[in-house]
C-alpha positions as a printed Julia matrix, in Angstrom:
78×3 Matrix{Float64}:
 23.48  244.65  181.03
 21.95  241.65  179.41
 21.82  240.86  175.52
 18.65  240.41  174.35
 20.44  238.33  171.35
 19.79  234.91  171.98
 21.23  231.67  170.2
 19.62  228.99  168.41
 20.62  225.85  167.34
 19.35  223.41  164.49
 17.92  219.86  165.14
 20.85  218.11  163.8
 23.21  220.43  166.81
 21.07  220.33  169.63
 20.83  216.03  168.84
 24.57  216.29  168.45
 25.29  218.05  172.08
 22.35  215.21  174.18
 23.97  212.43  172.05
 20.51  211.64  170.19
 19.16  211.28  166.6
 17.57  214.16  164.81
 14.55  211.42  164.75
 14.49  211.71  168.39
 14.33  215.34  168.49
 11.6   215.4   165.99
  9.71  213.64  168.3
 10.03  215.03  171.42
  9.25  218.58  169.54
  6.53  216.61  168.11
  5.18  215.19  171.64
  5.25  218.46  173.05
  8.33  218.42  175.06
 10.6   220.36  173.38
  9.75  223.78  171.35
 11.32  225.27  168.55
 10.71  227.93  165.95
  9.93  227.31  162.58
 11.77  229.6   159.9
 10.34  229.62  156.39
 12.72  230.43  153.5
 11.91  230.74  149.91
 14.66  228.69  147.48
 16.62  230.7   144.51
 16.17  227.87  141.87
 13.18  226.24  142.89
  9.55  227.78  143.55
  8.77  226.15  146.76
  9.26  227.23  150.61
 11.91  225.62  152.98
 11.07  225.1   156.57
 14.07  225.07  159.09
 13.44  224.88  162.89
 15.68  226.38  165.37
 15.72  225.78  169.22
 16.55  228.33  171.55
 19.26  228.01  173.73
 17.25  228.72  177.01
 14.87  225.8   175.66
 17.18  223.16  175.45
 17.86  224.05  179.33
 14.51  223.56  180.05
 14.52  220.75  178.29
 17.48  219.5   179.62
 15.64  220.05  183.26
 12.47  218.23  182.89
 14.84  214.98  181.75
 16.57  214.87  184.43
 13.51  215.61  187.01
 12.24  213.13  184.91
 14.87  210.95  185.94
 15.2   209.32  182.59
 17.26  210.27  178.99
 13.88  210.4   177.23
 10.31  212.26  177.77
  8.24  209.84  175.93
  4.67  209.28  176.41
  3.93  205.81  177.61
């Protein structure tokens, strides 16, 4: 039986594990290659709203997939 729990992984993790900068990751979510999930939180001392974003595990495979059919370390537009 499968678990429908899945894990997620911050910007600053999933750059750490592909050996990129968070900048890079911001751009490839940015370009459309990689998807995340954006998680607004509300701060204790501060009245303003805190956006985190979290990528799936199963989308950093597929991620992981089109580089490589890609044949290159980076999806960028050209």
């Amino acid at each position: 039986m499968e678990s429908s729990e899945q894990k997620y992984y911050s910007m600053k993790e999933v750059a750490g594990m592909k050996s990129m900068s968070v900048d890079s990751i911001r751009r490839q979510i940015l370009d459309g290659f990689l998807q995340c999930e954006v998680l607004l939180t509300k701060g204790n001392k501060r009245n303003r709203v805190y956006r985190t974003r979290r990528i799936s595990h199963e989308e950093i495979v597929r991620w992981t997939r089109l580089m490589q059919e890609a044949g290159r370390e980076s999806c960028r537009k050209r």
